[in-house]
Structures are given as structure tokens and as C-alpha cells.
C-alpha positions in Angstrom: -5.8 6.1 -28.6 -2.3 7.0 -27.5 -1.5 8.5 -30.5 -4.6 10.6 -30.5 -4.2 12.2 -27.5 -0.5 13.0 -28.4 -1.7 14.7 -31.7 -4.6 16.6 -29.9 -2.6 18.3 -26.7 0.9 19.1 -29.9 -2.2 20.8 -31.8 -2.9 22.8 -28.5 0.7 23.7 -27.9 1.2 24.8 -31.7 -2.0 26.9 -31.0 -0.8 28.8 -27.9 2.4 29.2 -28.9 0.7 30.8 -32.5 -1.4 33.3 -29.8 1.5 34.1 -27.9 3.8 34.7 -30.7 0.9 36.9 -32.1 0.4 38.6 -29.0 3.9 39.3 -28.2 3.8 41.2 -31.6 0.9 43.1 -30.3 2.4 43.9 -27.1 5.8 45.3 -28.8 3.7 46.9 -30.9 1.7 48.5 -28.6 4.6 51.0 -27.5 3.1 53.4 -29.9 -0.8 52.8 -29.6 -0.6 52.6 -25.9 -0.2 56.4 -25.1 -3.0 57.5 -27.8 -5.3 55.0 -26.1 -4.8 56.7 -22.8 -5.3 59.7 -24.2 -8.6 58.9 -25.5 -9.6 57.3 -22.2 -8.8 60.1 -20.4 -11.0 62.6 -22.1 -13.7 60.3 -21.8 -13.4 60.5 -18.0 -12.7 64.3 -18.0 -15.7 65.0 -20.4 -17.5 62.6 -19.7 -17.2 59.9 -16.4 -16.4 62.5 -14.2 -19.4 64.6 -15.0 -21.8 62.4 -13.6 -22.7 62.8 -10.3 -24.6 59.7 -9.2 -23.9 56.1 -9.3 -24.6 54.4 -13.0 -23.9 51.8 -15.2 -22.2 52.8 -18.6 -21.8 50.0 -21.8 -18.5 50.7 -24.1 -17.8 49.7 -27.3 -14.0 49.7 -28.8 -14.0 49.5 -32.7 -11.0 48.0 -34.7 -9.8 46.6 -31.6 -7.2 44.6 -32.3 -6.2 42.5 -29.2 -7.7 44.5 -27.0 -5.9 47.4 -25.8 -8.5 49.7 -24.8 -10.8 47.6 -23.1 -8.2 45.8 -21.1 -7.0 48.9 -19.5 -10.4 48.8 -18.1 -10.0 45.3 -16.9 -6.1 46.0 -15.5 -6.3 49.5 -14.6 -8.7 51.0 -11.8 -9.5 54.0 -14.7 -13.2 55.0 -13.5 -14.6 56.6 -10.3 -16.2 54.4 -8.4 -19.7 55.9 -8.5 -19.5 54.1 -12.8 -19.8 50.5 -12.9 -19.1 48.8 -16.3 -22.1 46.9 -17.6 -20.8 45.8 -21.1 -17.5 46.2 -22.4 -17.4 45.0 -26.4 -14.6 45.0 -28.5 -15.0 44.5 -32.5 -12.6 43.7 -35.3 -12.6 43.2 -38.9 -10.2 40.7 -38.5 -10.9 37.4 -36.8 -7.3 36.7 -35.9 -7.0 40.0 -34.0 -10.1 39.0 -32.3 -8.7 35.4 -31.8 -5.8 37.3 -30.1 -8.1 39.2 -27.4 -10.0 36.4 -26.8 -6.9 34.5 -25.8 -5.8 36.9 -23.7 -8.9 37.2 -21.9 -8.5 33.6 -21.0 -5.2 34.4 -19.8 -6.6 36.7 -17.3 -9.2 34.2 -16.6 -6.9 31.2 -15.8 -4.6 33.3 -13.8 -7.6 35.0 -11.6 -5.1 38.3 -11.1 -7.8 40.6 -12.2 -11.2 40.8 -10.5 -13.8 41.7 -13.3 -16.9 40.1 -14.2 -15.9 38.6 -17.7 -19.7 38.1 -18.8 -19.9 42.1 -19.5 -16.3 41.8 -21.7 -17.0 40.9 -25.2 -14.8 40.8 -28.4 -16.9 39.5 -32.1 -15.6 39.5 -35.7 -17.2 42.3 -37.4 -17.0 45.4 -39.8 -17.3 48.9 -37.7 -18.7 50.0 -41.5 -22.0 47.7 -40.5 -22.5 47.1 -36.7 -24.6 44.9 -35.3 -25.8 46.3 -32.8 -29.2 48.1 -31.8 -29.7 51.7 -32.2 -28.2 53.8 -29.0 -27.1 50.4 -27.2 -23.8 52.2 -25.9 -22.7 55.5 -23.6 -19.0 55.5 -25.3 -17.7 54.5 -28.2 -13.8 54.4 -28.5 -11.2 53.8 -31.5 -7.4 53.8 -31.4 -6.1 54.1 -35.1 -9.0 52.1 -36.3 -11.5 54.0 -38.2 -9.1 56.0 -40.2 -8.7 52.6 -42.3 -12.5 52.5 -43.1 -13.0 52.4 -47.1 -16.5 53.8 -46.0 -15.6 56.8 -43.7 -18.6 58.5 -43.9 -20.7 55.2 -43.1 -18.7 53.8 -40.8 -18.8 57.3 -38.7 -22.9 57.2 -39.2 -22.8 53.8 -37.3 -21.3 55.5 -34.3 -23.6 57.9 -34.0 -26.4 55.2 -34.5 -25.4 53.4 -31.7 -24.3 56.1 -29.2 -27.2 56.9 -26.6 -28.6 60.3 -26.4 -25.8 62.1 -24.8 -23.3 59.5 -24.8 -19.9 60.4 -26.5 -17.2 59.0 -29.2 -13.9 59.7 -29.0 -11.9 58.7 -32.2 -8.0 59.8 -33.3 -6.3 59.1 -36.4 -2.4 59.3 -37.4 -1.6 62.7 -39.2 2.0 62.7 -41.8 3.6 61.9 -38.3 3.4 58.7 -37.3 5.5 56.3 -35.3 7.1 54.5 -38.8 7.1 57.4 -41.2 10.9 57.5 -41.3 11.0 53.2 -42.2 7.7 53.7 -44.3 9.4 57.0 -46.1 12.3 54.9 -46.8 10.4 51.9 -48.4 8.3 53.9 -50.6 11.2 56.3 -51.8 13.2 52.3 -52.2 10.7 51.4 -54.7 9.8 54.1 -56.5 6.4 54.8 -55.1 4.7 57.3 -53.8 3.4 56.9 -49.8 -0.7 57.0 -49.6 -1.6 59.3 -47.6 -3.7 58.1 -44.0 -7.5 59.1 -45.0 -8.1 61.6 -42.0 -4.5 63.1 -41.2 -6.5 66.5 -42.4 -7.8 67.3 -39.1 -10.0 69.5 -41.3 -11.7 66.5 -43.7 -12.0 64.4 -40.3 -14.1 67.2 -39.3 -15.8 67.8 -42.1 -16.3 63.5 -42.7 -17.9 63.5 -38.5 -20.3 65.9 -39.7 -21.3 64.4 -43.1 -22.4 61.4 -40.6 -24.2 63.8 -39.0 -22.7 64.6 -35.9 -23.2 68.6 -35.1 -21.4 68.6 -31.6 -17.4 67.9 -33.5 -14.1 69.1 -31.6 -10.9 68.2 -32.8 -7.7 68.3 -31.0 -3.6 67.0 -31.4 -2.2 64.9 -29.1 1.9 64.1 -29.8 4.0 61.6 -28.1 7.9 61.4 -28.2 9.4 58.3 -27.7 13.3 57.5 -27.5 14.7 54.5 -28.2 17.2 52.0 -29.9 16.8 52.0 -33.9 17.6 48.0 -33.2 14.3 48.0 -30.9 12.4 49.5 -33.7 13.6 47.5 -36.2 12.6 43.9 -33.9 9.0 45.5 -33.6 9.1 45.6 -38.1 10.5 42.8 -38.3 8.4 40.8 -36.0 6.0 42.0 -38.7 7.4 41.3 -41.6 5.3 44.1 -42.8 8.2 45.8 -45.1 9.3 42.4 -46.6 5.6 41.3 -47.6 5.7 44.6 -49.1 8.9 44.0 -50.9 7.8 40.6 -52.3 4.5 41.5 -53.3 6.9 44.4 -54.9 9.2 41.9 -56.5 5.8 40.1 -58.3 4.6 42.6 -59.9 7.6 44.1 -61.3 9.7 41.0 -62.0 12.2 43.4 -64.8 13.3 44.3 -61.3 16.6 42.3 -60.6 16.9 43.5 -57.1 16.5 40.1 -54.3 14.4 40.8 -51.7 17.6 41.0 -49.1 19.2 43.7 -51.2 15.9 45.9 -51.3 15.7 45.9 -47.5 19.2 46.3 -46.9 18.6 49.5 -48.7 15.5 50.7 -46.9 17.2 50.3 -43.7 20.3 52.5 -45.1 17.9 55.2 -45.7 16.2 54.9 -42.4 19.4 54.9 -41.0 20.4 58.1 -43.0 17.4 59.8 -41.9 17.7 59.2 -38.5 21.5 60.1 -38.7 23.0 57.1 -37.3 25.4 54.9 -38.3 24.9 51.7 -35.9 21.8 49.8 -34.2 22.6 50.6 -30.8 22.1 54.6 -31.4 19.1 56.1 -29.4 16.7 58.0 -32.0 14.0 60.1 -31.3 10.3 59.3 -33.1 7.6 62.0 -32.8 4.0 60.9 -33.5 1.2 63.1 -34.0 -2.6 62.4 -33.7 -5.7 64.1 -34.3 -8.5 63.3 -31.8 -12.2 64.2 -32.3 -14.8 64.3 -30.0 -18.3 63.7 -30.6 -21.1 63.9 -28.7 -24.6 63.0 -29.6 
């Protein structure tokens, strides 16, 4: 019995600390998603929130996610007017841990009883933006940070927006153009091994036009939005690393070329000398400057 109880509350313990780790990643990470998410937030209430003139409930949906970041600044920031009250709030994910993630820090919130929100209306599920479950016109906004830009099915996956919305609601979508937060550490990893960068599927604010009205939307504006943020290469490097993302690249690398005698540890030693070189520094502690550009369409139905 004793020995039960000890195994049950370590397995607890291994699975917060797993949640925070993963959430702390999240939360470094979200130095560059954080001001595109405002961004889109803020249109929404210029165009749309702020427009209305009598008191109303609105439902939101946030596609790809993550952990959370856009509907929580609903829950921790006062964003709307008072005359808007939130009557759903659903987040959706492809990926189960990311929505394991949100979920865990809803709890957070929960347990702590900071926040004042009514946590029946906040909702995060598994599943693919590409097929949503939900009923035709079931939301007044439909937001996504960086997440539909990854869609194998663009065209579909934009069609299930416009499904859902509710005549007149709005979506507000952006996707990374060539200038985004990594380019510089991504750059130097592709040029390392030889390979030629893909290119992000709407960085063409052009084709994301054109793919928003192949779904069928006819009211499509497109703007770009660019943050600059300063700050320690070292600090940017702990956010990558934190990853791992360039050395699962690197091993998956090393596998399928194995006439490659390079380790692992010399093949990222050398994509951080070419970051360095392109940032022009020579040590961890220099301040460097990233610029990241975003195309933002907005769709109204």
C-alpha cells in the first residue's frame, strides 16, 4: 500500500515537472509569437469589437493553438470593452501534447484563483484545423498565430474557417514571410548541410491572398506587421536549444547520409559559427538585432 502511494504521487511529480518543462519552453518561446498575437487581437477589436454598439456575447476559436497564447490573453488581460462578454473561448491543436500543455496551464490558473473567468466557456481539444468539428457558423472570430501556414491542405483548411464563421463574424490569420525570428540559425543549418531552406507556404502575401479566396472568401485584406527585437545571441540560442530543434535535425541529417563523417557536435558547432558570422559577433554576450515580418489577412464573411 505504501509503496503504491509512493509510485502514484513520483508519477505525478515526473508529470508536472514534464508540463512545466514543456511550458517553460513555450513561454521562452513565446518572445516572438507574443507581439504577432497582439497584433491580431487588436484588429479584431478595432474592426470588429469596437464596432458594436450594444451589449453581446461573442464565441472565439484559436486554431493551432499551441499552449494557449491567444486565448489566455483573454483570460489575463482585460482586452475587450465591457459591453462583449465572452461566451466560448476554444482553442484547437493538431498536437495533443500542445493541447496537454494549455490544459495544464488552465489548471494553473484554476488552482491559483488569480484570474476571475468562468473556465466552463474556455476550451482546448486535439484536432486538425484541416477538418473541424464544429457546426456550421458556431463562432464570431476565428484567430491563428503562425498556425495555418503549416496546413498541407491550405485551401481546405481556409474553407473550414469560413464554414464556421457566423454571417459577419471575422478571421484574422498571419503567417511568417523570408523574415522570421530564426532565419539567420535556420539559414545557417540548411547552408551546414547542403540543403536548400523550404520555403513557409504563404510568405507570398499574394498566394495567401489568392489561397483565402480559393476557399471562397471575397472580403480578403492583407497587411505586414514587423517586430524588432534586441537581445543576447546566448538568449537565443537557450530558446534553440531548449528545443533541440537544430540537433533533431542534425541527427535525422546524420541517418540518412551516414558517408557523412561529421559527429553531431561538430555539425552544430559549425551552424552556430555561421550564425555568429552573420550576425557579426564574435561572443555570446553581444546584443543582436532580429527583425520578423508577418503577413496578416483579414477575412470577413
Amino acid at each position: 500500500m505504501s509503496n503504491t502511494a509512493t509510485i502514484t504521487t513520483t508519477h505525478h511529480d515526473l508529470n508536472k515537472n514534464h508540463w512545466e518543462n514543456k511550458v517553460k519552453l513555450m513561454e521562452k518561446s513565446k518572445i516572438f509569437l507574443d507581439f504577432f498575437a497582439s497584433d491580431l487581437i487588436q484588429r479584431s477589436i478595432d474592426l470588429y469589437f469596437n464596432i458594436t454598439t450594444e451589449e453581446r456575447n461573442v464565441s472565439i476559436l484559436d486554431l493551432a493553438t499551441g499552449t494557449g497564447l491567444v486565448p489566455f490573453k483573454f483570460v489575463d488581460e482585460k482586452i475587450l470593452p465591457d459591453k462583449i462578454k465572452i461566451s466560448a473561448l476554444d482553442g484547437i491543436d493538431f498536437a495533443a501534447s500542445m493541447i496537454e500543455g494549455a490544459e495544464y496551464k488552465k489548471q494553473s490558473r484554476i488552482e491559483e484563483k488569480q484570474v476571475e473567468f468562468d473556465w466552463d466557456n474556455l476550451k482546448f481539444q486535439v484536432m486538425d484545423g484541416q477538418e473541424l468539428k464544429f457546426p456550421d457558423e458556431s463562432f464570431d472570430i476565428v484567430y491563428s498565430n503562425m498556425g495555418v501556414m503549416f496546413y498541407p491542405k491550405m485551401v481546405q483548411g481556409l474553407s473550414e474557417i469560413k464554414r464556421v464563421l457566423k454571417k459577419g463574424g471575422m478571421a484574422f490569420v498571419n503567417s511568417w514571410t523570408d523574415d522570421f525570428p530564426n532565419r539567420v540559425s535556420s539559414q545557417a543549418l540548411f547552408e551546414v548541410l547542403q540543403q536548400n531552406r523550404p520555403p513557409f507556404a504563404l510568405q507570398d502575401p499574394k498566394v495567401f491572398e489568392q489561397r483565402c479566396r480559393e476557399a471562397g472568401f471575397e472580403h480578403v485584406e492583407i497587411r505586414q506587421v514587423t517586430q524588432s527585437l534586441k537581445m543576447k545571441y546566448s538568449e537565443l540560442q537557450n530558446i534553440f536549444n531548449m528545443g533541440n530543434q537544430f540537433a533533431t535535425l542534425v541527427q535525422k541529417y546524420l541517418k540518412e547520409n551516414p558517408q557523412v563523417t561529421s559527429t553531431e557536435k561538430e555539425l552544430l558547432d559549425r551552424i552556430d559559427q555561421v550564425s555568429r558570422r552573420e550576425f557579426n559577433i564574435s561572443n555570446n554576450d553581444e546584443e543582436i538585432e532580429i527583425i520578423s515580418i508577418a503577413n496578416v489577412v483579414i477575412l470577413a464573411k
